[in-house]
PAZAPA-4460 file (N, C-alpha, C; in steps of 0.05 Angstrom, whole numbers, plus 32768, in hexadecimal, padded with zeros to 4 digits):
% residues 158
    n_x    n_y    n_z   ca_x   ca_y   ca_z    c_x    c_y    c_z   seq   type   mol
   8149   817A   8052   8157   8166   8043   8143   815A   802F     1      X     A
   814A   815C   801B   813F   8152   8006   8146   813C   7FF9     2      X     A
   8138   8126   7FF0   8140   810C   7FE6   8134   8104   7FC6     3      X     A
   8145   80FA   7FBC   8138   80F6   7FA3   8127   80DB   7FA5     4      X     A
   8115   80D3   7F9A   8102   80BE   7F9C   8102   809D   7F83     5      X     A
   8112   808E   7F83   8111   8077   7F72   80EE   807A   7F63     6      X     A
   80E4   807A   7F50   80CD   806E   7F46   80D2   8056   7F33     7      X     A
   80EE   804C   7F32   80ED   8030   7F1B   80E1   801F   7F29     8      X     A
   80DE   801A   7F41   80D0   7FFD   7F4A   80B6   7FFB   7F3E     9      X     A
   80AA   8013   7F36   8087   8015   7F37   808A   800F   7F1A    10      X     A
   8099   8016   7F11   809F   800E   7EEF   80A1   7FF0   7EE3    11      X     A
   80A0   7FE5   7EF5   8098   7FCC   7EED   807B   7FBA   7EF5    12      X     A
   806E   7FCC   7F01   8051   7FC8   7F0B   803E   7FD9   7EFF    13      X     A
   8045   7FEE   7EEB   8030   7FF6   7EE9   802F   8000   7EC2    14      X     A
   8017   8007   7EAF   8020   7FFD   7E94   8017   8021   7E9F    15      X     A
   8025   8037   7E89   8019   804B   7E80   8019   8066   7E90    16      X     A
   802C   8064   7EAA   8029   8075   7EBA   804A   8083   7EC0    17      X     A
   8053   8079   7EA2   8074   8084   7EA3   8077   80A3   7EA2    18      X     A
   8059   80A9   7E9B   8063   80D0   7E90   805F   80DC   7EA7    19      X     A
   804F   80CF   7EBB   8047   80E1   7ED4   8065   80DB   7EEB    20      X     A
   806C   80BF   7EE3   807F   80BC   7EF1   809C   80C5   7EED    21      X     A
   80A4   80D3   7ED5   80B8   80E3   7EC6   80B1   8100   7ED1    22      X     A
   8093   8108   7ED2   8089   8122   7EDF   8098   812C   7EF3    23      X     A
   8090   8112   7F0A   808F   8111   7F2A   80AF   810B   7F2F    24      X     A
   80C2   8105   7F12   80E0   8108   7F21   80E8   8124   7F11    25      X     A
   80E4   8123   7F04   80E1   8146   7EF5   80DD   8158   7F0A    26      X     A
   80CE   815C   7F1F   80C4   8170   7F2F   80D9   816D   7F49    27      X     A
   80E4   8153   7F4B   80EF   8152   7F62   810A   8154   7F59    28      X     A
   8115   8167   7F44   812C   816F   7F3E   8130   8185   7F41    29      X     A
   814B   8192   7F49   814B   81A9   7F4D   8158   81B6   7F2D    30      X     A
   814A   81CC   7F24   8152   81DA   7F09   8151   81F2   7F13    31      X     A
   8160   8200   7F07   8168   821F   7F01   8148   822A   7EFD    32      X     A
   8142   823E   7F12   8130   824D   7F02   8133   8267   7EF9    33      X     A
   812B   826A   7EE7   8128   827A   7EDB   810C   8291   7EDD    34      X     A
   810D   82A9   7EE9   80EC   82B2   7EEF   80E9   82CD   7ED5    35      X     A
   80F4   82C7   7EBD   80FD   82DE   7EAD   80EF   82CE   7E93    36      X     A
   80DE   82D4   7E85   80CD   82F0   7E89   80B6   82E9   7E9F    37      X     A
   80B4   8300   7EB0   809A   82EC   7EBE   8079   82EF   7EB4    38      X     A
   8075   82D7   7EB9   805C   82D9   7EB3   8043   82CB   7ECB    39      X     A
   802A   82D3   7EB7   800F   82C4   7ECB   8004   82AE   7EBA    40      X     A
   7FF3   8295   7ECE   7FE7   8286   7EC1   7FC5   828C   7ED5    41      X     A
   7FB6   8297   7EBD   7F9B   828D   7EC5   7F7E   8281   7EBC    42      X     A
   7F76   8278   7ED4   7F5C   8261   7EC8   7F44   8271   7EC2    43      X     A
   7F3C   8271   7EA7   7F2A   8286   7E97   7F15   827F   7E9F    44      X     A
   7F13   825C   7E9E   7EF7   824F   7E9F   7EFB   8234   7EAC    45      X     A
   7EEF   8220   7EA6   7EE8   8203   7EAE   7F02   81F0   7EA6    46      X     A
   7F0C   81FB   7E89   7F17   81ED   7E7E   7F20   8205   7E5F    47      X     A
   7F26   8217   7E74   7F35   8236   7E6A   7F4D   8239   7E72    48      X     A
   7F63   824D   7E68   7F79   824E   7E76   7F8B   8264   7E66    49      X     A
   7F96   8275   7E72   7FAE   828A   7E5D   7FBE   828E   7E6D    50      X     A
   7FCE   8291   7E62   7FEA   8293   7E6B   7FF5   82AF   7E5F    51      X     A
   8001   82D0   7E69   8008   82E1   7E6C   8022   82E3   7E72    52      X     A
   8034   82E9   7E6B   804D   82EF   7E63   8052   830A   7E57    53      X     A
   806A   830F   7E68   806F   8333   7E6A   8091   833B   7E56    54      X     A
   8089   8338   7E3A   809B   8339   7E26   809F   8351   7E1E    55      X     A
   80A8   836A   7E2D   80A9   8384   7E20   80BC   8389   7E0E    56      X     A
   80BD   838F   7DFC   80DD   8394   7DED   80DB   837A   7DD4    57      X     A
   80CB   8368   7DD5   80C9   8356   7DC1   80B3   835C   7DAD    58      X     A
   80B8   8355   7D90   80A8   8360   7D85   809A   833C   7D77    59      X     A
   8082   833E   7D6C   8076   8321   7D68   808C   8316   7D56    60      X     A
   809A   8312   7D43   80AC   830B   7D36   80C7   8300   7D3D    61      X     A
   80CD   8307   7D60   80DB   8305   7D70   80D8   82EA   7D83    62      X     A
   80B3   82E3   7D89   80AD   82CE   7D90   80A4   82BA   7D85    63      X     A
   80AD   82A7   7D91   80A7   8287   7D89   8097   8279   7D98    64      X     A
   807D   826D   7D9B   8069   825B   7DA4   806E   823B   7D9C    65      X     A
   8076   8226   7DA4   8072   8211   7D9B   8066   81FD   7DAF    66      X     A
   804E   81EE   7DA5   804D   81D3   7DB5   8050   81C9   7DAD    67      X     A
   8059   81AD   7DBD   8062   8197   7DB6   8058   8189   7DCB    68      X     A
   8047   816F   7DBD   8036   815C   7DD3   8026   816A   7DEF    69      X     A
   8035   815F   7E05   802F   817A   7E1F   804A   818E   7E33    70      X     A
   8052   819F   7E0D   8067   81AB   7E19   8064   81C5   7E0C    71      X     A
   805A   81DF   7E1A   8060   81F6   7E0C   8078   8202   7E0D    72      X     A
   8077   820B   7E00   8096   821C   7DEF   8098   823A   7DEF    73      X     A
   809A   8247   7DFE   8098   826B   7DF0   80BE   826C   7DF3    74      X     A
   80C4   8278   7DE4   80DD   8281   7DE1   80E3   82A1   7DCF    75      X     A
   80EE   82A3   7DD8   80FB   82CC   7DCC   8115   82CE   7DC3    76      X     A
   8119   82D3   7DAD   812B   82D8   7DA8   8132   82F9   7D9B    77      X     A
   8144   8306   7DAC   8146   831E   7DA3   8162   832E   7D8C    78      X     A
   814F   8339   7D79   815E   833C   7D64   817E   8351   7D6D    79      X     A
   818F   834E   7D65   81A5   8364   7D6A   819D   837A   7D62    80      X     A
   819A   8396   7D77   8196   83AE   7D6F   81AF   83C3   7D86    81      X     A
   81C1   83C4   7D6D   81D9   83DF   7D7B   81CF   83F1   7D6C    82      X     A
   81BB   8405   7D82   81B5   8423   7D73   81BF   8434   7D8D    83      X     A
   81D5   842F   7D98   81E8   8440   7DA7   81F1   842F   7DC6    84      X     A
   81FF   8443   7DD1   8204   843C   7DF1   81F1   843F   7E03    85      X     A
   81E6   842E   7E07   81D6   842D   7E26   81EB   8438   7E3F    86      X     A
   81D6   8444   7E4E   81DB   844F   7E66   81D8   8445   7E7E    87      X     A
   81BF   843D   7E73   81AC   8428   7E82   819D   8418   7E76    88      X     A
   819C   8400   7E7D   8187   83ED   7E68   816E   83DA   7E7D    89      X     A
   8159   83E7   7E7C   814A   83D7   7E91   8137   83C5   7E8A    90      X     A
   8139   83CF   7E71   8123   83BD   7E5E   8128   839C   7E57    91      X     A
   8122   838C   7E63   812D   8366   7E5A   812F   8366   7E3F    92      X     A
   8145   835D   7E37   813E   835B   7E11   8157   8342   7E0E    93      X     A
   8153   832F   7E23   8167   831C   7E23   8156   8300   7E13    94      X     A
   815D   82F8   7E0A   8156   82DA   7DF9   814D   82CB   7E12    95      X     A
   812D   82B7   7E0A   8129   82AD   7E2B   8113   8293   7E18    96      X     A
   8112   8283   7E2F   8108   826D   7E1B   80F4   8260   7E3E    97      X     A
   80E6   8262   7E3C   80CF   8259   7E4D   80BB   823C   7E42    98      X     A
   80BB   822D   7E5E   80B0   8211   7E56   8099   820B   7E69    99      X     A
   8081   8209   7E5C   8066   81FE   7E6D   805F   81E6   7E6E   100      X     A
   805C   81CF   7E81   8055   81C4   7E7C   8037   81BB   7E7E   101      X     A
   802D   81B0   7E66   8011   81AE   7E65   7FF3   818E   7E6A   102      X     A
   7FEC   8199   7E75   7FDE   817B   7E7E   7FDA   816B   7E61   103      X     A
   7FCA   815C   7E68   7FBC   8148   7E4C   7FA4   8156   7E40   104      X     A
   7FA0   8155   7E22   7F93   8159   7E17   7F91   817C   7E1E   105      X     A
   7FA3   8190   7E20   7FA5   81B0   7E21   7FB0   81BA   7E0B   106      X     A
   7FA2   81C5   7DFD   7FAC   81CC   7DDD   7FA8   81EF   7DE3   107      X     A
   7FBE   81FC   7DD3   7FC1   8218   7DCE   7FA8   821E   7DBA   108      X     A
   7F9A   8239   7DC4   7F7D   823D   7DB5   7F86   8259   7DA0   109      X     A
   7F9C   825E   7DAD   7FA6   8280   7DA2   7FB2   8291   7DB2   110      X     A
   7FC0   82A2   7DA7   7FD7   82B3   7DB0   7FDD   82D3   7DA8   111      X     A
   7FDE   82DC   7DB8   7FD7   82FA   7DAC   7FFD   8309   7DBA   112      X     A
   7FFA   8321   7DB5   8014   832B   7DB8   8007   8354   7DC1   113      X     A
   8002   8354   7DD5   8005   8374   7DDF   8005   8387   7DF2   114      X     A
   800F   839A   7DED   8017   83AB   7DFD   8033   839D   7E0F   115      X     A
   8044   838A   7E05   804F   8384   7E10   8054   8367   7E1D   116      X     A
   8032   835D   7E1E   802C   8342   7E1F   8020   8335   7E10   117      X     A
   8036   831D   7E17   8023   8301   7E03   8017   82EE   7E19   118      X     A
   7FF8   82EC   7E06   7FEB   82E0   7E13   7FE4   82C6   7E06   119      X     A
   7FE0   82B0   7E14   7FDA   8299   7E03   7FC9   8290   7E10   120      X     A
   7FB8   8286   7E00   7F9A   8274   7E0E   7F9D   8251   7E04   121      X     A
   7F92   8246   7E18   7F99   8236   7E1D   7F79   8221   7E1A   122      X     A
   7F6F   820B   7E19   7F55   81FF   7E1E   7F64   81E2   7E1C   123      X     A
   7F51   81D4   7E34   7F4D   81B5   7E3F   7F34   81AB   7E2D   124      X     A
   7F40   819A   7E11   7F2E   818E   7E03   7F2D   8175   7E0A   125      X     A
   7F17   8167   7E1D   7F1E   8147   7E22   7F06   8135   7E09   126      X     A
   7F14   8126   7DFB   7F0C   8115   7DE4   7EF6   810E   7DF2   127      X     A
   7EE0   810D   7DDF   7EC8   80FF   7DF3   7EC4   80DF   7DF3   128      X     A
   7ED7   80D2   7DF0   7EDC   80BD   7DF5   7EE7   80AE   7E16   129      X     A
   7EEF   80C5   7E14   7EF7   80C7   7E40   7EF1   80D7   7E4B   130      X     A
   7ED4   80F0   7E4A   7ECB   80F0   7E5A   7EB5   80E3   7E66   131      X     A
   7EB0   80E7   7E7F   7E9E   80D4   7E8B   7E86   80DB   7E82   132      X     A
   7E79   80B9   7E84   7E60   80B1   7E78   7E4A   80A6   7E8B   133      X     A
   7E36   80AF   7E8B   7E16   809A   7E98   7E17   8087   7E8D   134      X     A
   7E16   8077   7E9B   7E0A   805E   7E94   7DF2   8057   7EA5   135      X     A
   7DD6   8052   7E96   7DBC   8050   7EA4   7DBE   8030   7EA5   136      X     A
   7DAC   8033   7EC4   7DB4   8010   7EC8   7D96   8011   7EC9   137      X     A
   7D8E   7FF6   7EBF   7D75   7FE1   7EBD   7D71   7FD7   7ECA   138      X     A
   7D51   7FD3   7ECF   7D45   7FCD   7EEA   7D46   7FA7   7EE7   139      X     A
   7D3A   7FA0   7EEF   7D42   7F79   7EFC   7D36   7F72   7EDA   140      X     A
   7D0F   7F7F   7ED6   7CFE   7F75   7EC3   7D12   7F79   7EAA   141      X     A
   7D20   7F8B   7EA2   7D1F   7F96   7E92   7D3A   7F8E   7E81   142      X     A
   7D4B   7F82   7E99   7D62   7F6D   7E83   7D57   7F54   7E72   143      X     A
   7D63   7F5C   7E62   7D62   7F41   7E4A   7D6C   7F26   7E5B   144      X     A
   7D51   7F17   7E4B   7D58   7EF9   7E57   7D6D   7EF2   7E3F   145      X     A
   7D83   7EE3   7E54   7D98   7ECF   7E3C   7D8E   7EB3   7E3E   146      X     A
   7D91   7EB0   7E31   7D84   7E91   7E2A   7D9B   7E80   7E2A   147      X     A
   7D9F   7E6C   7E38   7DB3   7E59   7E3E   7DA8   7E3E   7E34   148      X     A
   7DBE   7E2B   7E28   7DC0   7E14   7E21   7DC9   7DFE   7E2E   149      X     A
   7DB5   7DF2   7E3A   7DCB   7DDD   7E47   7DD4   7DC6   7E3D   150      X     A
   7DE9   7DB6   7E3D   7DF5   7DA1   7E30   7DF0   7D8A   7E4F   151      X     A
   7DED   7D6E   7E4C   7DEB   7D61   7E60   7DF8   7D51   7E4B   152      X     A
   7E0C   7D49   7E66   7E27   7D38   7E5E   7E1C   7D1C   7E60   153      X     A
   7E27   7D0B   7E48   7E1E   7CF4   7E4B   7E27   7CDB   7E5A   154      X     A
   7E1D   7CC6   7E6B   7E22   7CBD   7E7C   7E2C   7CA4   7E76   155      X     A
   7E49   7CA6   7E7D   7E57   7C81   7E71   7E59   7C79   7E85   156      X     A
   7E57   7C57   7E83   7E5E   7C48   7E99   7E78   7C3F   7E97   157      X     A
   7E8D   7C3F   7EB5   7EA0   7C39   7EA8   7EAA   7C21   7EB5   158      X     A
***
């Protein structure tokens, strides 16, 4: 038995944590899947990544790549070709539209198309503004003296 999970209460306690929490009801939904075309995702490197997809029958002009923020896009669309009666058709050549979703800061590096597969590479560029930093700490001697002013309040009789 499966239960869906309220997250509005935390929505008012917390600033900035709406996309993970749209994620985490996103995942606990049930959607149609779809396993057509199938594909692989793998980790090249540290902060590597491609994604393989098994598009036989599509030709590059046929596919579409789009990102958008942290949302990839591959979609196929296949052109109408009546060059007779099939007998048998085993080959996929159905219109299919596939969605990745991608962490923060994962930008598409390039995309190739062969033998059947498209491959897309993938790289984790984090701004070096957030990644982590040293900070060297100073020994007792070696902080700056601040120099303080004191004011002495003057004394009324009352």
């Amino acid at each position: 038995m499966r239960t869906n999970l309220d997250f509005s209460p935390l929505f008012r306690s917390s600033v900035g944590f709406d996309r993970m929490f749209n994620l985490l009801e996103k995942a606990g939904s049930f959607d149609v899947i779809d396993s057509w075309p199938p594909y692989d995702i793998l980790k090249t490197a540290e902060d590597d990544y491609r994604i393989t997809m098994a598009v036989a029958g599509f030709a590059q002009d046929e596919l579409t790549l789009t990102q958008e923020q942290n949302m990839l896009l591959v979609s196929g669309q296949k052109a109408n070709e009546d060059e007779g009666q099939y007998l048998h058709r085993g080959i996929g050549g159905r219109n299919f539209q596939r969605r990745f979703q991608l962490a923060d800061h994962v930008k598409v590096v390039g995309a190739s198309l062969a033998n059947g597969l498209l491959t897309v590479d993938l790289k984790r560029e984090i701004p070096e503004a957030m990644k982590p930093r040293r900070i060297e700490i100073a020994t007792g001697s070696a902080l700056p003296q601040l120099e303080t002013d004191y004011v002495e309040a003057e004394k009324t009789a009352a």
